[in-house]
Structure formats: structure tokens, C-alpha cells
N, C-alpha and C positions, 0 to 999 in steps of 0.2 A: 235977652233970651226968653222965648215963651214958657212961663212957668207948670210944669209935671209933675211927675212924681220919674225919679231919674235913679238906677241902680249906680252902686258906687266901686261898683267893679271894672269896667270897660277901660282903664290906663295900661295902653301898649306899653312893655317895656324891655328893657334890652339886656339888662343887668338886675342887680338885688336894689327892693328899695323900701318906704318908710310910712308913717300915719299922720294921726289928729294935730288941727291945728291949735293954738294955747290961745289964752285969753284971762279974764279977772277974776272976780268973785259974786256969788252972789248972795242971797238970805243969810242965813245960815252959810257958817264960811264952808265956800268949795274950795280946798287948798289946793292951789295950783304948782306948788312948791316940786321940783323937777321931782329932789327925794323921794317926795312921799308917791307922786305917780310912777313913776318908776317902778319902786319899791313894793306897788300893792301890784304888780306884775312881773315880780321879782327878776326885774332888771336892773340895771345900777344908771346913773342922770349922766350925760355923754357933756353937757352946756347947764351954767350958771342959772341963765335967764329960758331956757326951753322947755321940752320936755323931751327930747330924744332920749333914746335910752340905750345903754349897749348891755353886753354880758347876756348875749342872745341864745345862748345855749341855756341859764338859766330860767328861762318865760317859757308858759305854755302856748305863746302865740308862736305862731305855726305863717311862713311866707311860702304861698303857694305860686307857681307858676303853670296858665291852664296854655294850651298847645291845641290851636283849633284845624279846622280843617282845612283852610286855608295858609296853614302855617303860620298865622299871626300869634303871637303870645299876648297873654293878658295877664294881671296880676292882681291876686284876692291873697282875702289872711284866714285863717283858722285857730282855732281854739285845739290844741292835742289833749281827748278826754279820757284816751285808754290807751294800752301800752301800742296798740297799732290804727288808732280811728283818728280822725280829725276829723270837728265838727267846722262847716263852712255853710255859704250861702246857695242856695239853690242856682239862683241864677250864675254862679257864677261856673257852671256847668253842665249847661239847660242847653249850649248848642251842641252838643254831642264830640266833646274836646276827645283828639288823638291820645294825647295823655297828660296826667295832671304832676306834676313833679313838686317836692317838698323842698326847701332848703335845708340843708344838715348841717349846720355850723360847728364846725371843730375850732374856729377860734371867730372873733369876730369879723376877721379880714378873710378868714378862710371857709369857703360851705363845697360841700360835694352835693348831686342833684342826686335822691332819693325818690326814685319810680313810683306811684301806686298803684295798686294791683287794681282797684275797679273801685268806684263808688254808686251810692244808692241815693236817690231823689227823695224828696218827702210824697206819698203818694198824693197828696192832695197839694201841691204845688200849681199855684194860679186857681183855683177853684174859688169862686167869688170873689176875684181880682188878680191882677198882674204880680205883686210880689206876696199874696197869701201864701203860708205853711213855706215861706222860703227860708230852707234847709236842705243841707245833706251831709253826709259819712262820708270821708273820704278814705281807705282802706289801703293802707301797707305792709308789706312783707315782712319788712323788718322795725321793730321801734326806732322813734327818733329819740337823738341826745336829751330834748326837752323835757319836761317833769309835764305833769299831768293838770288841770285845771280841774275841781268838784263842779257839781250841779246843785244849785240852791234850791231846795224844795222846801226847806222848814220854816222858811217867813216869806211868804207873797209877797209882790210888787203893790206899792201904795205911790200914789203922788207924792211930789215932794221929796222922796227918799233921794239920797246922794248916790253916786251910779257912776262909773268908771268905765272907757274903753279903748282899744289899744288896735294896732291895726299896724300894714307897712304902706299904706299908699302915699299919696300928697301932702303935705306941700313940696318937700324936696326927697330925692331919689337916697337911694344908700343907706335907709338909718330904717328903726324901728320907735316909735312913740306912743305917749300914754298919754289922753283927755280926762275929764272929770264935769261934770255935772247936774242938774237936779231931773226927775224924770216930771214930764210934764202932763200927758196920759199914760191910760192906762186899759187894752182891751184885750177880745181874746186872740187876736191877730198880731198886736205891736206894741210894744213899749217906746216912747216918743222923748225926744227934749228938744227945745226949743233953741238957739244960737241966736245970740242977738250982740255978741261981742265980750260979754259979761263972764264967760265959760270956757269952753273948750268944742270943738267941730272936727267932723267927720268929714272924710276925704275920697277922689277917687281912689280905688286900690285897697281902702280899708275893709271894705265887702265881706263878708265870715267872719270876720274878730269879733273877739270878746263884747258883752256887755255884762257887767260884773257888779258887784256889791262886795265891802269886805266885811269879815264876820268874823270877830274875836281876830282881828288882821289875816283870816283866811279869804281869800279869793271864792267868790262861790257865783257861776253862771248864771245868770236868770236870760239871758237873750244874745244878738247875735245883729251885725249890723246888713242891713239890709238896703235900704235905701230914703231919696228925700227927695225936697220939693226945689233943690235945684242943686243943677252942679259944679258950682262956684265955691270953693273952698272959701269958708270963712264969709258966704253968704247970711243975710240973717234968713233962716231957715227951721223949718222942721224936720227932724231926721226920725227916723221909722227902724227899733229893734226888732226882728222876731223876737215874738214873748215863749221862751221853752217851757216857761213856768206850766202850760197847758195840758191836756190829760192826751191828745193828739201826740205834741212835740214829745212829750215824754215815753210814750209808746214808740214811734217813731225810734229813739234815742235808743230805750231798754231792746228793742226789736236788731238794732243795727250795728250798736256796740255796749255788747250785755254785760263788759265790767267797767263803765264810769261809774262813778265813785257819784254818792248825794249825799247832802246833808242837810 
């Protein structure tokens, strides 16, 4: 496959489905341990040796389904940062979808399709490149079951930091999963980490999930998955977070949905 820069959105799908793929450790231990990823996206470990996770009513990760105009469905994830917004990725509603629907899980086998009302683009989405200021709000009537995720504003992004993220795409359909890794840049566009086997990788489908840091074992946002330079699950690869950390994303955020929470 000719190597791009590839959104990680685009997985048609039919039914509800899952995220990041697993892998070892690195520097400093990244514990890949189900528990503890799970647990920093307060879901509970579905498998021994994985990282799926169930108790989906619990997470602030958010499974979106977008509805285009051609009727194809696609499917991206979201971060829920207030009692009605979901933060996602720009692209993942950049062709102008019919409508974008939530899942609302009343048990883990069980979700009702939850409408939103309209969502808003980052204005400067694509401006000095294809996935810049990729972000948006996605807006519903009524809140979901889910608890809320904070916005980490009180310790910037550094290399090296450990860095968590969650998503519903690939590798397998029906589940929801939590990754873990080291950040490897650091700009005013994207927060980066590298996949070389050693870690954990991002999937089609994961696209608007979390990218997280824990803080005193709080959850606290710094970015948002966006896209990489291929789309080969479990490629070794570099994957590209929107960095929210920025005075841009942050205006954006405080402009769109004016009670997420920061700290």
C-alpha cells in the first residue's frame, strides 16, 4: 500500500463495534495489563490476555454512527465532555452526514440509537493541511447514560509522557478497547506516538476517541484521534492526536460546549 497520511474513520459498519490493538511494553513500563486500561476509562477487562473492555455505560467513550448521503454508515468514537456534547473528529463529519446517532447502552448487549441534534466543525479544519484543527461537537437533545470525561489544561504535553487511548473500531467488531503508550512528538497541531509492536495501535473506527493522560487516576483529555500514516492495524506506524491542549482547540471547545469540566 502507498504510504499517506490515512483518517481512521472510514470502517463501514452494520452493527455496534470496538478499538486499539494490544501489544508489550516499553521504557518505562507501559502496563498493558486489561485492568488497569480498562480501568483508566472506567470500564471493566471483557478477556485475560486483551484489552477489550465492557461495562459501556460506564466510559465516557462515546460509539458513534455517521449516516451519509449516500446512505452508507460509517463509524467514529467520541469522548462525552458535557451533559449533551460529544467531542469527535472533524473528519469524521466533513461530508455533510444525514445524521449522526449515538449508541445509548442500557446494558452491554442492549443500546437504543440516540439522534443528534446538529454538530459544529472546528473553523479552521484543513487549513494548513488535511487533518489540521480536526475537531468537532457533536450536540444532543437529551444526555447520554455515560459520565463525562475532564479536559487537562494544568500540565502540558511533553515527550515521553505515558498516554492512553480508547476507541470502538478494529481489530474485531462488537466490543469497545483501551491502548496505552508513550507520546513521541509534540506540536501545535498533533500529539504523535510511534507503534512498532512494543505498545498498543490505533484502528479504523477509532477516529474521535479519547487521547488521555491519568491524573491522580483522573482521566484528563489532552487530544483526540485523528489519523496515520497507514491503515493497517497494527502497522508499525505513526498515529497523529489532535493536540486540544492549544488556545485555538480550547476556544473552539469553551465556544461549543461551555460546561466541560478542566483541570
Amino acid at each position: 500500500m502507498t504510504r499517506g497520511r490515512w483518517g481512521i474513520a472510514g470502517i463501514v459498519v452494520a452493527s455496534l463495534a470496538l478499538a486499539a490493538c494490544g501489544g508489550g511494553s516499553s521504557e518505562e513500563p507501559v502496563n498493558l495489563d486489561p485492568a488497569v486500561l480498562c480501568n483508566s476509562a472506567g470500564a471493566q477487562p471483557l478477556v485475560l490476555n486483551g484489552a477489550s473492555c465492557g461495562s459501556y455505560r460506564t466510559t465516557p467513550v462515546v460509539v458513534l454512527y455517521i449516516v451519509n448521503p449516500d446512505g452508507e454508515t460509517s463509524l467514529c468514537s467520541g469522548t462525552r465532555i458535557s451533559a449533551t456534547e460529544v467531542l469527535t473528529a472533524a473528519h469524521c463529519v466533513s461530508e455533510s452526514p444525514v445524521r449522526v446517532i449515538a449508541a445509548a447502552f442500557k446494558s452491554d448487549s442492549v443500546a437504543t440509537g440516540l439522534d443528534a441534534k446538529n454538530w459544529v466543525i472546528h473553523p479552521g479544519y484543513g487549513d494548513g493541511g488535511r487533518f489540521a484543527n480536526d475537531a468537532a461537537i457533536v450536540r444532543f437533545p437529551a444526555g447520554l447514560p455515560n459520565p463525562t470525561m475532564g479536559i487537562l489544561t494544568s500540565e502540558p504535553m511533553n515527550k515521553g509522557q505515558l498516554v492512553y487511548f480508547a476507541g470502538w473500531g478494529l481489530p474485531k467488531l462488537e466490543s469497545f478497547a483501551v491502548g496505552a503508550g508513550r507520546v513521541s512528538a509534540v506540536s501545535n497541531n498533533f500529539l504523535q506516538i510511534k507503534y512498532n509492536g512494543d505498545t498498543s495501535d490505533i484502528c479504523s473506527g477509532d477516529s474521535g476517541g479519547p487521547f488521555y493522560r491519568l491524573v491522580n487516576n483522573r482521566p484528563g483529555l489532552v487530544g483526540l484521534t485523528s489519523n496515520a500514516d497507514s491503515l493497517e492495524c497494527g502497522a508499525n506506524k505513526t498515529s497523529s492526536f489532535t493536540n486540544i491542549q492549544t488556545p485555538s482547540m480550547l476556544q473552539f471547545i469553551q465556544a461549543n460546549a461551555p460546561t466541560a469540566a478542566y483541570f
